[in-house]
C-alpha positions in Angstrom: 0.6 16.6 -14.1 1.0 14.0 -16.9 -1.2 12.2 -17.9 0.0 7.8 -18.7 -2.8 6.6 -19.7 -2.8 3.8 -21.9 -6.4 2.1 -22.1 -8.3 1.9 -24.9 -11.7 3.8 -25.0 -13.5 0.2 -24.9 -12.1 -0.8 -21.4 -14.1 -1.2 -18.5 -15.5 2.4 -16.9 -17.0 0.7 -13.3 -15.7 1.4 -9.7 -15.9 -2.4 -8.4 -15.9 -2.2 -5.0 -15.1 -5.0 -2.3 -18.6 -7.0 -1.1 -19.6 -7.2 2.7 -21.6 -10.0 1.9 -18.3 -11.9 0.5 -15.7 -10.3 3.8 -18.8 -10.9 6.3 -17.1 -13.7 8.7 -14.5 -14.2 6.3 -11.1 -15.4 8.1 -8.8 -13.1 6.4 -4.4 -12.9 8.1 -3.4 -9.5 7.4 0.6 -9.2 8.2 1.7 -5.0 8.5 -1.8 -4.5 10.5 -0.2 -1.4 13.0 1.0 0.4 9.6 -0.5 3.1 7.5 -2.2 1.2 4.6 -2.5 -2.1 7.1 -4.5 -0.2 9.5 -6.9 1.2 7.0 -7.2 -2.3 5.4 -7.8 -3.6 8.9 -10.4 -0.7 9.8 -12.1 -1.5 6.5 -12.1 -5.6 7.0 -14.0 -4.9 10.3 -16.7 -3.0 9.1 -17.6 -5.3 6.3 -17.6 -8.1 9.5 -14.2 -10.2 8.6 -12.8 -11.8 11.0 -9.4 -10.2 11.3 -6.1 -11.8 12.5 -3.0 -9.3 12.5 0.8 -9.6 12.9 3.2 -7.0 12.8 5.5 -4.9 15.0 4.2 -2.1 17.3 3.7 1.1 15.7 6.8 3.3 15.3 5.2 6.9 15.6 2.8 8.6 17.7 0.7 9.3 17.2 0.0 6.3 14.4 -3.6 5.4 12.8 -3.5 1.8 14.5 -4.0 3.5 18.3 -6.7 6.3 17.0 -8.0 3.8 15.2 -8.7 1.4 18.7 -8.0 -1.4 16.4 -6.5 -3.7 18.9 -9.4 -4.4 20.9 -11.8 -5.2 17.6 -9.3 -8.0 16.3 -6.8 -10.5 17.0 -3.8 -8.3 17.1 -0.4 -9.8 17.6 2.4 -8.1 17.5 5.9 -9.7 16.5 8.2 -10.1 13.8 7.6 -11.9 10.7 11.0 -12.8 10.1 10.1 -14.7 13.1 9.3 -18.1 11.4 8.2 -20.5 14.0 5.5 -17.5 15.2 4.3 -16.8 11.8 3.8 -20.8 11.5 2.2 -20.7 15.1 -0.3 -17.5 14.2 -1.5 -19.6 10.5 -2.3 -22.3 12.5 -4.0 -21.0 14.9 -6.4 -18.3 12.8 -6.7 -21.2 10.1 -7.1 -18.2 7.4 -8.9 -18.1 4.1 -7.2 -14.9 2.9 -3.8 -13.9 3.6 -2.9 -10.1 3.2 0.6 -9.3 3.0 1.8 -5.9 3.8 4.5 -6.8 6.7 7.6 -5.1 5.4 10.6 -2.2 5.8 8.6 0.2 3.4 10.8 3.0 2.7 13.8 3.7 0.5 16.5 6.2 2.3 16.3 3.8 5.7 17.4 1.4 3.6 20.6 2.7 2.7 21.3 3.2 6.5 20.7 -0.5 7.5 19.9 -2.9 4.1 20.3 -5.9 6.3 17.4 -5.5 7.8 15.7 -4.3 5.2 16.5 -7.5 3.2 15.7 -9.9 6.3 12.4 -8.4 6.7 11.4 -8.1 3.0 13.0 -11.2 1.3 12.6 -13.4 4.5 10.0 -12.2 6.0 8.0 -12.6 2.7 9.5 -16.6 2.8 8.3 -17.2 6.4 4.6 -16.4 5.3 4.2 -18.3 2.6 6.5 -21.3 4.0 3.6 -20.6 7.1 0.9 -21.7 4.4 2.2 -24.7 3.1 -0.6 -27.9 4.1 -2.5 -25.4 5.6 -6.1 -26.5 4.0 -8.0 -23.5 4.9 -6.2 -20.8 3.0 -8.0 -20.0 -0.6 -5.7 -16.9 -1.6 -2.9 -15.1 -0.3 -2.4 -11.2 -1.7 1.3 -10.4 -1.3 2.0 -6.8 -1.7 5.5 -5.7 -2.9 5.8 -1.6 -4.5 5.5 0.1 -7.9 9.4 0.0 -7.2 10.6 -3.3 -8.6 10.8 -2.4 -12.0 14.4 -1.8 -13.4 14.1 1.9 -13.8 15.3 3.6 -16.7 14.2 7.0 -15.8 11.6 7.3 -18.3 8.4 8.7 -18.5 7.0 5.3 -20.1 5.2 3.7 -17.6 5.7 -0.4 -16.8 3.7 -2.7 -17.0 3.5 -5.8 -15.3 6.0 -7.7 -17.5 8.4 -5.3 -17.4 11.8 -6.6 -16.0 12.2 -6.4 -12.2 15.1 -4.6 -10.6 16.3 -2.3 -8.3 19.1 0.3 -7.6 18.5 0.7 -4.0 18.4 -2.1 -1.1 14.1 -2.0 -0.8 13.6 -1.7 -4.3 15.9 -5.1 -4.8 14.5 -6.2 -1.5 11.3 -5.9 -3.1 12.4 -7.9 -6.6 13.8 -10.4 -4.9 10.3 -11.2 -3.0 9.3 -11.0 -6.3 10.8 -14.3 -7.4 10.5 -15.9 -3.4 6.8 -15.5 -4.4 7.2 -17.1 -8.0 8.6 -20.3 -6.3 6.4 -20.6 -3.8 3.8 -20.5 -5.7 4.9 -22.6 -8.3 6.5 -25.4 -6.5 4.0 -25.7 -3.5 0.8 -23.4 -3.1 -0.3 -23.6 -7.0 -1.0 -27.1 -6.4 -2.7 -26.9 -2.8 -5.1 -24.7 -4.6 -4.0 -21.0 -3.0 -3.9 -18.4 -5.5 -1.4 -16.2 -5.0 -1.0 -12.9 -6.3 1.0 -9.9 -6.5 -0.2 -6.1 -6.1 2.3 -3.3 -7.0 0.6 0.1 -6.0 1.8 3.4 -6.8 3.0 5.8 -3.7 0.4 6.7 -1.5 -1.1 9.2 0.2 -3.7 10.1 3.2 -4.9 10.8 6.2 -3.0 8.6 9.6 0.2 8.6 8.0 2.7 9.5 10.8 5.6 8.2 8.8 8.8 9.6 9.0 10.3 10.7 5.6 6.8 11.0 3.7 5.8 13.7 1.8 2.7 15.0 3.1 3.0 13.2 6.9 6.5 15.7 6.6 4.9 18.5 5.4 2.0 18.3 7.7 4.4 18.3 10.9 6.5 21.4 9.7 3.3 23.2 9.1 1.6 22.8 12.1 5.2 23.3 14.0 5.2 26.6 12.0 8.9 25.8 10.3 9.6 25.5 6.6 9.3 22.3 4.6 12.3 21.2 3.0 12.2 19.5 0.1 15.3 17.1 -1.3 13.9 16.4 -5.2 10.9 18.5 -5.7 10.9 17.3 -9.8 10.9 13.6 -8.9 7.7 12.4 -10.8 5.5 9.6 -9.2 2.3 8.0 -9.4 0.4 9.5 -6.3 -2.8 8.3 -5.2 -5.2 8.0 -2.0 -4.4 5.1 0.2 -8.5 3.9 -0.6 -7.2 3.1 -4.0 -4.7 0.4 -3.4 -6.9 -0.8 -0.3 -9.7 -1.1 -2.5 -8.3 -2.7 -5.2 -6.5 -5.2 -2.7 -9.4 -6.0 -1.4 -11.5 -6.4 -4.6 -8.5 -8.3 -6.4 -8.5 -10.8 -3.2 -12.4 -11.3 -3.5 -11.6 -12.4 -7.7 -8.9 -14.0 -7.1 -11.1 -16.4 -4.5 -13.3 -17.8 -6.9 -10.8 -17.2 -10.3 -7.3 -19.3 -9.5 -6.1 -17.6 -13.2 -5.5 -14.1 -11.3 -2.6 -15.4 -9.4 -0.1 -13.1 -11.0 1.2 -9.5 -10.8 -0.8 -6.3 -10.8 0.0 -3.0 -11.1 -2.4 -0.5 -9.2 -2.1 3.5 -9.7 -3.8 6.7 -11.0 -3.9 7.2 -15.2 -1.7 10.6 -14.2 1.8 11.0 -12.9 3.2 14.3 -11.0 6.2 16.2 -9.5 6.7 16.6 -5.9 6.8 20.4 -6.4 3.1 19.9 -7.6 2.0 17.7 -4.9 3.2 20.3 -2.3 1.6 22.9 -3.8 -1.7 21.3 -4.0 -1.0 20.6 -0.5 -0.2 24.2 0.6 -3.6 25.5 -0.9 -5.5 22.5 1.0 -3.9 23.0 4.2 -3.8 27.0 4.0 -0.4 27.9 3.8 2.8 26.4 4.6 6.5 27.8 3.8 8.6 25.6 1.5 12.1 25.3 0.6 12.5 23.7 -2.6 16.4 22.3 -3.1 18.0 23.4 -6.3 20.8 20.4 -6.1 20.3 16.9 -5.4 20.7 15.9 -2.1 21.1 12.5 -0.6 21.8 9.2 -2.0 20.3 7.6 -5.2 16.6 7.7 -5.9 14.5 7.1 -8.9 13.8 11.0 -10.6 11.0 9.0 -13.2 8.7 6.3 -12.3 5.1 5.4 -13.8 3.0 2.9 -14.2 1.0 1.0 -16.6 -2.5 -0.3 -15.2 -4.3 -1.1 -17.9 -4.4 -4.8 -16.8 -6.2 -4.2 -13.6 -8.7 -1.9 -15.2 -9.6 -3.9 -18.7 -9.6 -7.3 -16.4 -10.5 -5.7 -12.7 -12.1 -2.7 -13.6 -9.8 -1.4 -11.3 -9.3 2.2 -12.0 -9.2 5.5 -9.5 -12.0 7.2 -8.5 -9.9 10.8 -7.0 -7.9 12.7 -8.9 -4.8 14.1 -7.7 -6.5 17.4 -6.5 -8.9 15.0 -4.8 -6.9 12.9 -3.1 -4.4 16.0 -1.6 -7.6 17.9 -0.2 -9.0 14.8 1.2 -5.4 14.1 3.2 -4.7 17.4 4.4 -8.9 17.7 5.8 -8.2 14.6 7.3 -5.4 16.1 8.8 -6.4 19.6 10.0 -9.5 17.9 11.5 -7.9 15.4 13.7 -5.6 18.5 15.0 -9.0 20.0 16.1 -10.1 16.9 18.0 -12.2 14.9 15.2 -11.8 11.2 15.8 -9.6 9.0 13.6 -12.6 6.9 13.4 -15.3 9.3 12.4 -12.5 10.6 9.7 -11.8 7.5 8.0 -15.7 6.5 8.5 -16.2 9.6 6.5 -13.5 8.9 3.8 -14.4 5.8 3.3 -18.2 6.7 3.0 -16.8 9.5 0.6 -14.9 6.5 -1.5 -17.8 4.3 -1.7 -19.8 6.8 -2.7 -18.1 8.2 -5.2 -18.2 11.9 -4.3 -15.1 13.8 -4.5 
């Protein structure tokens, strides 16, 4: 593990944590509610007492954290497509929202080699329906929209980027994700700046933890070989990332949001991530000593098409202005995903797991 770390000694040390007092009744749209990081969000939003409106598209595995979760009977849950424009108008409308949470999206990088249509219509256009869906639309305060730590032109270097560094992308959802990028920019510029909605942009590193069903996913595919007995085979096990618990970006979402309500100057980008970058090879390991075993194959050669070998990220903005910074390690973060795992094999309820992450988060305790 390598550590990035670029913040000098004097920046802020606190965990700020989102305020039930502020979410209590708040009226918050949250688009990519049935996925992984949405469903959390959404499970978190309720317990504080927001009033949660959803939109997405059903969940693609089963199981999927959504379901466990029984999240569609505790909120408005609609499910449909956002590049579906006159539905996304029709949903604003209708939930009148104060904070709009942007997750909707095709999130992962070899699917979109197989079909980068799609991965463009939902991610470019998509993103344009939703914030065409706010325009005169007097209730809405701020709207979060959350891209990936994958826009950045990558040079395959260790330095990490900050938040002006230039946008790019080799592969269709990392351009698909730029280009939202500067669909945001105009949008806010030419209409929501001056309706008073701050928007906002939140580029989190790649996340991990428990309900991730995903295919394609590092620990989700490790966790299903394992407990199918078989080998884990692993394409690019020296890749280096920024890995971090799924509470990390939904926290800082969620605080950054709260900010931005009452602070119109935080409408910009954000980068969100750990101070310490590792391999895949060391994230599997960690994994195997968590869950208890687990066989591996590790590729020698490269296989598959093009994917970024280096990526890092600068966050010293979110933690000197935010005082946004993690609160797991690595270490941390890996045990916590593979318990969460193991336990919901032996019958523990997706609630009373993420009740007990969450608690764990808030807390502080690792």
């Amino acid at each position: 593990m390598v550590n990035t770390s670029v913040v000098s000694p004097g920046a802020i040390s606190a965990f700020p944590a989102p305020e039930p007092s502020f979410w209590q009744g708040r009226r918050v749209l949250l688009t990519g509610h049935t996925g992984f990081k949405g469903a959390w969000l959404a499970f978190w939003l309720l317990r504080m007492g927001a009033t949660v409106t959803g939109l997405a598209l059903a969940p693609r595995t089963s199981p999927d954290l959504f379901d466990a979760l029984g999240l569609a009977g505790r909120m408005q849950s609609h499910i449909g497509d956002i590049r579906d424009a006159a539905l996304v108008r029709q949903i604003v409308a209708e939930s009148q929202p104060e904070i709009v949470l942007h997750l909707a999206a095709q999130a992962l990088v070899r699917p979109s080699y197989k079909d980068p249509l799609d991965t463009f219509s939902s991610n470019v256009m998509g993103t344009a329906n939703v914030l065409d869906a706010l325009r005169g639309v007097d209730s809405v305060r701020v709207a979060l929209m959350v891209t990936t730590d994958k826009v950045y032109r990558n040079r395959e270097l260790l330095t990490p980027y900050p938040e002006t560094a230039e946008l790019g992308g080799h592969d269709p959802y990392s351009a698909s994700k730029a280009a939202s990028e500067l669909v945001i920019a105009g949008y806010r510029s030419a209409f929501l700046a001056e309706q008073g909605v701050t928007v906002a942009v939140a580029r989190a590193g790649n996340v991990i933890g428990g309900g991730d069903w995903s295919e394609d996913r590092l620990l989700p595919d490790a966790v299903r070989a394992w407990q199918r007995h078989e080998r884990l085979q692993i394409r690019r096990p020296e890749s280096v990332r920024p890995w971090q618990h799924v509470l990390e970006p939904v926290s800082a979402y969620l605080t950054l949001a709260q900010r931005a309500y009452h602070l119109p100057g935080l409408g910009e980008a954000w980068n969100f991530g750990p101070d310490e970058v590792a391999t895949v090879r060391e994230v599997v390991e960690l994994a195997q000593g968590a869950y208890g075993g687990g066989e591996v194959d590790f590729a020698h050669d490269i296989i598959g098409p093009h994917e970024a070998g280096l990526l890092a990220l600068d966050v010293s903005k979110a933690r000197c202005e935010l005082g946004i910074r993690a609160r797991w390690d690595l270490q941390s973060a890996v045990r916590r995903t593979m318990c969460w795992y193991r336990d919901f094999e032996q019958g523990v309820s997706a609630s009373d797991l993420c009740e007990r992450d969450l608690d764990a988060f808030l807390l502080g305790t690792e």
